[in-house]
C-alpha positions in Angstrom: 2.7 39.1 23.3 -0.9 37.7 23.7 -2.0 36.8 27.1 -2.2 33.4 25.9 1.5 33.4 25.2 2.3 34.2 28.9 3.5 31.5 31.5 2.0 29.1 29.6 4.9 27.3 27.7 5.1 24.2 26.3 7.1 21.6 28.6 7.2 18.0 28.9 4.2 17.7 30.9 1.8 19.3 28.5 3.6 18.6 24.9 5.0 14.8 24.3 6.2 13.8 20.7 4.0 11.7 18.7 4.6 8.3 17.7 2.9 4.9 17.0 5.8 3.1 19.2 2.8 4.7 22.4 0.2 2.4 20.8 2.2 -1.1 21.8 3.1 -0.2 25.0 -1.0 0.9 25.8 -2.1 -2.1 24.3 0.0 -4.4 26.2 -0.8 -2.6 29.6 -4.5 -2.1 28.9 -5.2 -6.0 27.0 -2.1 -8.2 27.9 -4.1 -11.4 27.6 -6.2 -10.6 24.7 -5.0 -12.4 21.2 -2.3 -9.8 19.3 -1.0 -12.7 16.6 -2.0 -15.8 14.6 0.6 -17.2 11.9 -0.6 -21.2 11.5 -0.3 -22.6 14.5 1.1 -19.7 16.9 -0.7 -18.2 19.3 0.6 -14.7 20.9 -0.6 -12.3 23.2 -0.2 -8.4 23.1 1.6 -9.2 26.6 4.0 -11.4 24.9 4.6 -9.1 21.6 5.3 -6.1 23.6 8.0 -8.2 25.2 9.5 -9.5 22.0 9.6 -6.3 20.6 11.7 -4.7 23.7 13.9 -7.8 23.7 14.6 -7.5 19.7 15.1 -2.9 20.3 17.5 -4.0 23.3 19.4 -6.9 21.3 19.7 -4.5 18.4 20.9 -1.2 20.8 23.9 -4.0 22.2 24.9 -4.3 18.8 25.3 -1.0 18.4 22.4 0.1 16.9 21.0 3.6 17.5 19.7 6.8 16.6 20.0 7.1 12.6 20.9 3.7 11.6 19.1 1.8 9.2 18.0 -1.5 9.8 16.5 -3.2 6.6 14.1 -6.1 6.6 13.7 -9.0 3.9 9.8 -10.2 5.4 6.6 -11.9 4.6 4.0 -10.7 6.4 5.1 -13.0 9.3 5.3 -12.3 13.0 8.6 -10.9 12.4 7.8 -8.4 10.4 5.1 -6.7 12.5 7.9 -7.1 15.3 10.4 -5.2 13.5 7.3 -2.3 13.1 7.9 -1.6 16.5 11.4 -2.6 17.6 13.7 -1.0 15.3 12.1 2.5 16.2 12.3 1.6 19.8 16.3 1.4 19.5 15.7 4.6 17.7 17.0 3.2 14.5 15.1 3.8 10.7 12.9 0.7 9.2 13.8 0.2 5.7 10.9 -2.7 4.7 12.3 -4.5 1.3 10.3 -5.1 -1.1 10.5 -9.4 -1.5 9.8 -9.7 -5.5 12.9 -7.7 -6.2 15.8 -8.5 -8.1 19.2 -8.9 -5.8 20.6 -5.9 -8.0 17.8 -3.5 -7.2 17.6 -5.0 -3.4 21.5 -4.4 -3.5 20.9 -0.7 -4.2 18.8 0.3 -1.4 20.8 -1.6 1.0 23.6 0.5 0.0 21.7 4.2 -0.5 19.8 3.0 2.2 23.1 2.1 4.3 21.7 -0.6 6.4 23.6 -1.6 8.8 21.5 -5.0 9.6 19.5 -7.1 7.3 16.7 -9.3 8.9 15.7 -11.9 6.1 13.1 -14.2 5.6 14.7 -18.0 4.3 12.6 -17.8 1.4 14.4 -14.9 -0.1 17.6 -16.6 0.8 19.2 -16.4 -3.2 18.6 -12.9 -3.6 20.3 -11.9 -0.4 23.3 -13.3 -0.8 23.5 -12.3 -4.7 22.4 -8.7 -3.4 25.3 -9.0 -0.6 28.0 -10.5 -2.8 28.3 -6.8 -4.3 28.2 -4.2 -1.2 31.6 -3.7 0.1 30.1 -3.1 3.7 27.5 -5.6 3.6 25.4 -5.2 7.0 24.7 -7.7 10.0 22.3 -10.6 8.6 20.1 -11.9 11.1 18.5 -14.9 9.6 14.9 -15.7 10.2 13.5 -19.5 10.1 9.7 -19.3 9.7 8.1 -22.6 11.1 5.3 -21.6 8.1 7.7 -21.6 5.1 9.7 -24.7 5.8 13.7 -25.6 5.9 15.4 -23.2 3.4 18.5 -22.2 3.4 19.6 -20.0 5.8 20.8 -16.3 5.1 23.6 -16.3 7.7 24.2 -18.2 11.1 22.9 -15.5 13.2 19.1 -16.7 14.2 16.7 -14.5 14.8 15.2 -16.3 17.9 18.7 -16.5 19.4 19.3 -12.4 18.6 16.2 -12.0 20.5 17.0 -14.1 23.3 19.9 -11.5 23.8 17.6 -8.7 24.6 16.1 -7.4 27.8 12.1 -8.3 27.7 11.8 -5.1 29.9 13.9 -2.7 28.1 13.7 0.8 28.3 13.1 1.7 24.9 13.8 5.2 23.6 10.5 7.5 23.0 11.5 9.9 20.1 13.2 13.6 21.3 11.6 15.0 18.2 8.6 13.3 16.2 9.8 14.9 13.0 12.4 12.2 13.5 12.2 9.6 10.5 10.3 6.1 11.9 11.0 4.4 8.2 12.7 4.6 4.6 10.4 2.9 2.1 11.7 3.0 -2.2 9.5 3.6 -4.5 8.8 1.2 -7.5 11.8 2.4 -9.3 10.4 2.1 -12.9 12.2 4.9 -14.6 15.6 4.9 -13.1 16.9 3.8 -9.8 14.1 3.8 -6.5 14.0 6.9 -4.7 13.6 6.5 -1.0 10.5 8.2 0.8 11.4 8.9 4.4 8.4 9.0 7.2 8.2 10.7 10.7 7.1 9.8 13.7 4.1 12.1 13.7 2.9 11.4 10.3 3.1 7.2 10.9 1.0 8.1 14.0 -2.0 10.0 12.0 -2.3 8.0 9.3 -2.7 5.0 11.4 -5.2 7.1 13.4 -6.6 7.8 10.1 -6.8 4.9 9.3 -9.3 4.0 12.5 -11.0 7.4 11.5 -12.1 6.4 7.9 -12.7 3.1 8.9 -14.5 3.1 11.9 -12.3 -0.1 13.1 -13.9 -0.2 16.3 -12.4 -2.3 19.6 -10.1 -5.7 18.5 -10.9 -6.3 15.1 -9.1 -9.4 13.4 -7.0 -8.0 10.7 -6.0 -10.2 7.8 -2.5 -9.3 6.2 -3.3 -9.5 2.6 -1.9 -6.4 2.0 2.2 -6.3 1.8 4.0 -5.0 5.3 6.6 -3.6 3.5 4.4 -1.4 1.0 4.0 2.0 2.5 4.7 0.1 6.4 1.4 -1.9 5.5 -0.9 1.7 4.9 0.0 2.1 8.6 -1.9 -0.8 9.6 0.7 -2.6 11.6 0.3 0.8 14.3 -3.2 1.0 13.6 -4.6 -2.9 14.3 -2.4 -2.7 16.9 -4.1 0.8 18.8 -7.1 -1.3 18.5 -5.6 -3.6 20.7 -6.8 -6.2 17.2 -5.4 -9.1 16.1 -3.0 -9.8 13.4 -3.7 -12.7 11.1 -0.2 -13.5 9.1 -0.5 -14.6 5.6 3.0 -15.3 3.7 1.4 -15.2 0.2 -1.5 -14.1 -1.4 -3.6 -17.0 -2.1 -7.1 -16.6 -2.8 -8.2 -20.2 -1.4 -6.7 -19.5 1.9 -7.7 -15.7 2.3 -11.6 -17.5 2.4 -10.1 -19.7 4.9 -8.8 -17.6 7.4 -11.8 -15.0 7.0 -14.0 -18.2 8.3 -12.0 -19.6 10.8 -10.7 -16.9 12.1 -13.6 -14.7 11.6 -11.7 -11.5 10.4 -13.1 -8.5 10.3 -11.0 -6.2 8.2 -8.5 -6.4 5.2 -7.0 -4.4 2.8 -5.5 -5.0 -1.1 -4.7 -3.9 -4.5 -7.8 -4.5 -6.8 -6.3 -7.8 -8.0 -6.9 -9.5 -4.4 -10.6 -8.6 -4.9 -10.7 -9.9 -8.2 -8.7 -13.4 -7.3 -12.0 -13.9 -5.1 -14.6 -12.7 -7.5 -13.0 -15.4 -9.7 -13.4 -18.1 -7.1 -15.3 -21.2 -8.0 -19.4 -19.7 -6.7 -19.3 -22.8 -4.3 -16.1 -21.5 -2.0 -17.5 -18.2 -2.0 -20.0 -19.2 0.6 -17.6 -19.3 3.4 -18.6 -15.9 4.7 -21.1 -16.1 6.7 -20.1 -12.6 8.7 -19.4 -8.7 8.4 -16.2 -8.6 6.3 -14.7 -5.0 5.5 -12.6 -4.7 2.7 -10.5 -1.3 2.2 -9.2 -1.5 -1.3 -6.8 0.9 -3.2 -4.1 1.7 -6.0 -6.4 2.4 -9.6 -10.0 2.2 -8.9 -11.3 -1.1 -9.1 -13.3 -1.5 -12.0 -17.6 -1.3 -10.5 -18.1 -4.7 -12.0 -15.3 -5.9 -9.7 -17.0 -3.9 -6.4 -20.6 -5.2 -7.7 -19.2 -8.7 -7.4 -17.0 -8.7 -4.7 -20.1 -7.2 -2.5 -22.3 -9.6 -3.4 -19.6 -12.0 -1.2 -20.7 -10.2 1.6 -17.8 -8.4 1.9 -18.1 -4.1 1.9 -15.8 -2.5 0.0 -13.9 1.1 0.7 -12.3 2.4 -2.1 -9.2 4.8 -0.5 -6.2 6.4 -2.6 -3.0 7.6 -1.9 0.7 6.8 -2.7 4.0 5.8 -0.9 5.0 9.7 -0.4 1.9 10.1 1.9 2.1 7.0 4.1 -0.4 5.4 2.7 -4.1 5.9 2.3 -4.9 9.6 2.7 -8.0 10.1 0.5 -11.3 8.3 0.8 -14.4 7.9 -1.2 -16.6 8.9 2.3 -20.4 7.2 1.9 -23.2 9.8 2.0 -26.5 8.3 2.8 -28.5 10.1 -0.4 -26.3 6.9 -2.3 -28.4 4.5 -0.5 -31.1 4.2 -2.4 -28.7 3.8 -6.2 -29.2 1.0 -8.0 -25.8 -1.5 -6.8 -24.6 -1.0 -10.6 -24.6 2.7 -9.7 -23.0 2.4 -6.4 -20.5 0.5 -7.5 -19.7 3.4 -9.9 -19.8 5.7 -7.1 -17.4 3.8 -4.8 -14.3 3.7 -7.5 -14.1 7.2 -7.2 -11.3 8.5 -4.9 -13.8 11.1 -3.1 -12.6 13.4 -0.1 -9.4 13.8 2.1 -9.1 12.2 5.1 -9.2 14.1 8.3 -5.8 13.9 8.8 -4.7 15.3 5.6 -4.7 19.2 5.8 -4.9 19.9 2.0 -5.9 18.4 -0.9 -7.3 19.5 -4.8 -7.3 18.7 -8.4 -5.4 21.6 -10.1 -2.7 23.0 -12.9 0.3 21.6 -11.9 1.7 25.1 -13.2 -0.2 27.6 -12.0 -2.0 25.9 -9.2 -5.4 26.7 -10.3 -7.9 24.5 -8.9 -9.6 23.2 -12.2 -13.9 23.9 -12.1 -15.8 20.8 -10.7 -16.9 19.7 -13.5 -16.5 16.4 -13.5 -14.5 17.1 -17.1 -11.7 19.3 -16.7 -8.6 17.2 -16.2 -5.6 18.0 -14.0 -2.8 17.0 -11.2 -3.9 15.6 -7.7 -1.8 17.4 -5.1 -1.9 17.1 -1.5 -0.2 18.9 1.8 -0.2 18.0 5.1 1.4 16.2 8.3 1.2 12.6 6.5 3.3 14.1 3.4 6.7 12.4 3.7 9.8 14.1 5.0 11.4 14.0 1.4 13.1 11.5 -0.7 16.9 10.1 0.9 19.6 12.1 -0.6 17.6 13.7 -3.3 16.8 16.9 -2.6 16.5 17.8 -6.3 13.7 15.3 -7.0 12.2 16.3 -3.7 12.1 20.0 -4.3 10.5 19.0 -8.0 8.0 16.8 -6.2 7.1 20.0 -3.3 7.1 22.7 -6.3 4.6 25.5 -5.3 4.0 24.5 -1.8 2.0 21.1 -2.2 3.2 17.7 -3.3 2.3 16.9 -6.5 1.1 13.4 -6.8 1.4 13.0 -10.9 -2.0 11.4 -10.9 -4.7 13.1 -13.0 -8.1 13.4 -12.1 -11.3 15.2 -12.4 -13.8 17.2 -9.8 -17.2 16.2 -9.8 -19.9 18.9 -8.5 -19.9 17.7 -4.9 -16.3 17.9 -4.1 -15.0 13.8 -4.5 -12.3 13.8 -7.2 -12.0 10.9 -9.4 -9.2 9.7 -11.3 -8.8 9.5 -14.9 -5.3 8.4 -15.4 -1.5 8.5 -14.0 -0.1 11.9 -16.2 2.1 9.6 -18.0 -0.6 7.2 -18.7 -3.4 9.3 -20.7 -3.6 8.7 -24.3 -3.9 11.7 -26.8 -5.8 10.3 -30.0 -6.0 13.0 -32.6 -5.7 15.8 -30.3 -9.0 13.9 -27.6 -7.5 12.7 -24.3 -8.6 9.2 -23.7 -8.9 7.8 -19.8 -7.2 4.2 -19.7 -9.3 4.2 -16.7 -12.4 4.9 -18.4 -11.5 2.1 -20.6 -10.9 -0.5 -18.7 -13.9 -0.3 -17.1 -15.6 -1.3 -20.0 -13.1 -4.4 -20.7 -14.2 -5.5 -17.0 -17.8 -5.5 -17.8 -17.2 -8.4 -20.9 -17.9 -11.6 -19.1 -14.7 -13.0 -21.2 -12.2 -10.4 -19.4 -9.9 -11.9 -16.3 -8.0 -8.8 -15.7 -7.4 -5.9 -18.6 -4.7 -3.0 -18.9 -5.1 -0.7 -21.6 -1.9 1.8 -22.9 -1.2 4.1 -25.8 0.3 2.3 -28.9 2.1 5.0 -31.4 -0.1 5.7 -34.6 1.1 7.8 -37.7 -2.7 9.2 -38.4 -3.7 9.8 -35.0 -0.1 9.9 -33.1 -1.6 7.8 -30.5 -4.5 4.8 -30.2 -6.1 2.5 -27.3 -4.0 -0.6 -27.2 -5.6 -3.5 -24.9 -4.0 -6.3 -23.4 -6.2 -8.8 -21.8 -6.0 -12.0 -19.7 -9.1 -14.0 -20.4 -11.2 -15.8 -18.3 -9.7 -19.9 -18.3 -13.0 -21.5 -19.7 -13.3 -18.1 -22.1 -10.0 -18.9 -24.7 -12.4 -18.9 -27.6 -13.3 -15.2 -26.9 -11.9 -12.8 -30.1 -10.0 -9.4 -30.6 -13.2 -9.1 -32.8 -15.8 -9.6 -29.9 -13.9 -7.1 -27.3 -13.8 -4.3 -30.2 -17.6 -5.0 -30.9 -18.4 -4.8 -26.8 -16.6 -1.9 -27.1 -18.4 0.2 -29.7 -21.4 -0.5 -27.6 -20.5 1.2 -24.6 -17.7 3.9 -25.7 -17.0 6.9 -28.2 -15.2 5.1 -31.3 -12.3 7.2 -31.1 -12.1 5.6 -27.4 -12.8 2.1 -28.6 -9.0 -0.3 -28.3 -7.2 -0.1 -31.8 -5.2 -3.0 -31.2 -6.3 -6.1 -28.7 -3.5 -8.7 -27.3 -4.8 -11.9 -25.3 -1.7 -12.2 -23.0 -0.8 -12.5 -18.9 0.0 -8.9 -17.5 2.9 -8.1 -15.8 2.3 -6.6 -12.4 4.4 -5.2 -9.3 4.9 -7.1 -6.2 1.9 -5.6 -4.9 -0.3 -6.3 -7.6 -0.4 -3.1 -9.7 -0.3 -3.5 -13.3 3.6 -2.5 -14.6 2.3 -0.2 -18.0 5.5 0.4 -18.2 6.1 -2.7 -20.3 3.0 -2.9 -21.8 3.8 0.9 -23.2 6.9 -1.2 -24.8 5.2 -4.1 -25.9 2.8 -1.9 -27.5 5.7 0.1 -29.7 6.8 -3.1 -30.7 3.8 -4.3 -32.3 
């Protein structure tokens, strides 16, 4: 045994589980006056949240809720939500955050695999919780919350959410977690081919992502966080632990709406926000006189495919800085980032933008990453040509998927998690995606990037948003199919003109075979569903 092995154990004084649920109660100590959240007209302090959070742990721990339980949430990104972040830990129960643009049958599902035993629920979503509850046999607790911000509505049960906290001890002696490998949340995946699978997190790995987070950032002391990005996606990135660390503030936003996101950035001067491409372009595609609200330092972390450069070119010229980060709902998040290097400085902004859609280097608290055969695990050569699979290992990989140990062991085969994304590596080390595995289109034996694509339908000054899939071909077995949503004052724009714009900027055998004009069908947080585009396109 080493000498450094001697007497010197681990023990409670020197080796204390991590765990995000330490951030509130610093925070709250340290800054109890200073601002925690804004939702319209409410005011709180970190003093104040800390205490509703207890009260909610200890109102939910006298209902019998404990250790293992799932408690499922139905939420905006309202005051609530951020609440339940923190409290249903703190009773030492599981957060399951439901996503709010699903259909009562899939919502239904995960309340059953999930096996909530409470539901907190947002009025707004009041029809698909009570279709979703009609079929459980053991439908859980509903605790029905009444947002000042939304309106009447109907409401999901008689239980009030205000009244369940006014149960609770404001001092309550919350539960720190015996072991941070213990799971903090259950979040489903998107559930496109077959039923959702549900990605459990740990304590530790919530609790270095949202350090992370802070890391990549650089966040600083109280920033003003706007909540344009979904709570229940992936807990928020982690931003719900993070802003709070900061001892920040939480601007609450029910709905994406482009108009108002300008608002709140100028009244109350935010500082940081984070989004799906399509948030960025709902601003780029603002009228030029409301874009001249900001008038101060706006960071802007953006992620899911890379946002097109003419999108980042655009969105800059706003005044607000763009990072571009990656990563998925099995890592927590945002895990990958493409890190600045001052040599890019002097690039023409054309070129930076190009630069900044890349999904570059690991963060610092992700151990492993690499592009590689998904077979053999061979790193590919960086190249910046040689496709293959993104996979990652690390403390912010997620426990495993709920009852599915087959898909997990599939998804942990050879020792790292394999992400199903495939991307090149350029010469100095920042990978760059190319295309989802499922996504790349094999034209007479080339591989063609939908990514690469795209790119060039974003650069036509006709093109709203574009999505680009593989259409079945007997010559060719495969060709570009492109489905665009044009511009409102650009309707006269033809298939003609986008296949002409096209040949100008791309190999011909990469040029779209087939154009459709049409709105695209996305996810509740924005990503493009190719899924039904791949079906619209065999039924051409």
């Amino acid at each position: 045994m080493s000498i450094f092995e001697q007497g010197l154990d681990r023990s409670a004084v020197n080796h204390v589980p991590l765990t995000p649920l330490s951030f509130i109660e610093r925070t709250a100590s340290v800054y109890p006056d200073y601002p925690a959240v804004v939702h319209g007209a409410l005011r709180r302090t970190w003093a104040e949240t800390y205490r509703r959070c207890r009260q909610l742990a200890s109102a939910l721990a006298g209902r019998g809720i404990g250790a293992g339980d799932t408690v499922a949430v139905m939420l905006p990104n309202t005051p609530a939500m951020l609440e339940a972040h923190f409290a249903v830990p703190m009773a030492g129960a599981v957060l399951n955050t439901l996503n709010v643009r699903l259909d009562a049958e899939t919502i239904a599902f995960m309340l059953r695999h999930g096996e909530a035993k409470v539901l907190i629920a947002d009025r707004e979503f009041h029809q698909v919780v009570r279709d979703a509850l009609a079929t459980l046999e053991q439908p859980p607790l509903v605790i029905d919350v009444n947002d000042p911000e939304y309106g009447e509505g109907e409401p999901n049960s008689a239980l009030d959410y205000e009244a369940v906290l006014a149960e609770g001890d404001p001092d309550y002696a919350w539960q720190w977690p015996a072991d941070e490998w213990q799971a903090i949340s259950l979040n489903y995946t998107s559930g496109t081919t077959g039923d959702p699978k549900g990605v459990v997190y740990h304590h530790r790995g919530a609790f270095l992502n949202a350090m992370g987070n802070q890391m990549t950032w650089a966040m600083g002391h109280h920033p003003v966080y706007l909540w344009t990005l979904p709570m229940f996606h992936c807990n928020g990135w982690c931003y719900p632990w993070t802003v709070t660390a900061l001892a920040g503030v939480h601007v609450c936003l029910r709905r994406v709406d482009p108009q108002k996101i300008l608002t709140l950035i100028r009244d109350e001067r935010v500082t940081h926000l984070c989004g799906a491409p399509i948030v960025l372009n709902a601003l780029v595609n603002l009228p030029e006189a409301d874009k001249t609200a900001i008038d101060h330092p706006v960071q802007a972390m953006v992620a899911g495919a890379a946002p097109p450069a003419q999108v980042i070119r655009s969105v800059e010229a706003m005044g607000i800085h763009v990072t571009h980060v990656y990563g998925l709902t099995e890592v927590y998040g945002p895990v990958t980032v493409c890190a600045w290097q001052e040599r890019w400085d002097s690039l023409p902004p054309a070129e930076q933008a190009s630069v900044k859609s890349r999904q570059g280097v690991r963060y610092a608290t992700l151990e492993g990453v690499m592009v590689a055969d998904p077979a053999t695990l061979a790193p590919v050569p960086a190249d910046g040509e040689t496709l293959g699979e993104i996979l990652m290992r690390g403390n912010t990989v997620m426990k495993g998927y709920l009852k599915n140990p087959a898909a997990t062991a599939e998804a942990f085969a050879g020792g790292w998690f394999h992400t199903g994304d495939l991307a090149v590596m350029h010469e100095d080390g920042y990978m760059e995606i190319r295309d989802r595995a499922k996504d790349i289109i094999i034209s007479g034996g080339e591989n063609i990037s939908t990514i690469e694509v795209e790119d060039i339908l974003y650069r036509h000054p006709a093109v709203l948003e574009a999505a680009v899939v593989a259409r079945p071909d007997e010559r060719w077995g495969e060709t570009p199919c492109a489905f665009i949503t044009l511009k409102a004052d650009q309707a006269h724009t033809t298939e003609a003109e986008i296949m002409q714009f096209c040949r100008e900027h791309l190999a011909a055998f990469k040029v779209p075979k087939t154009v459709v004009f049409t709105t695209l069908p996305k996810t509740s947080t924005g990503k493009l569903q190719k899924f039904i585009l791949r079906d619209w396109a065999r039924a051409l």
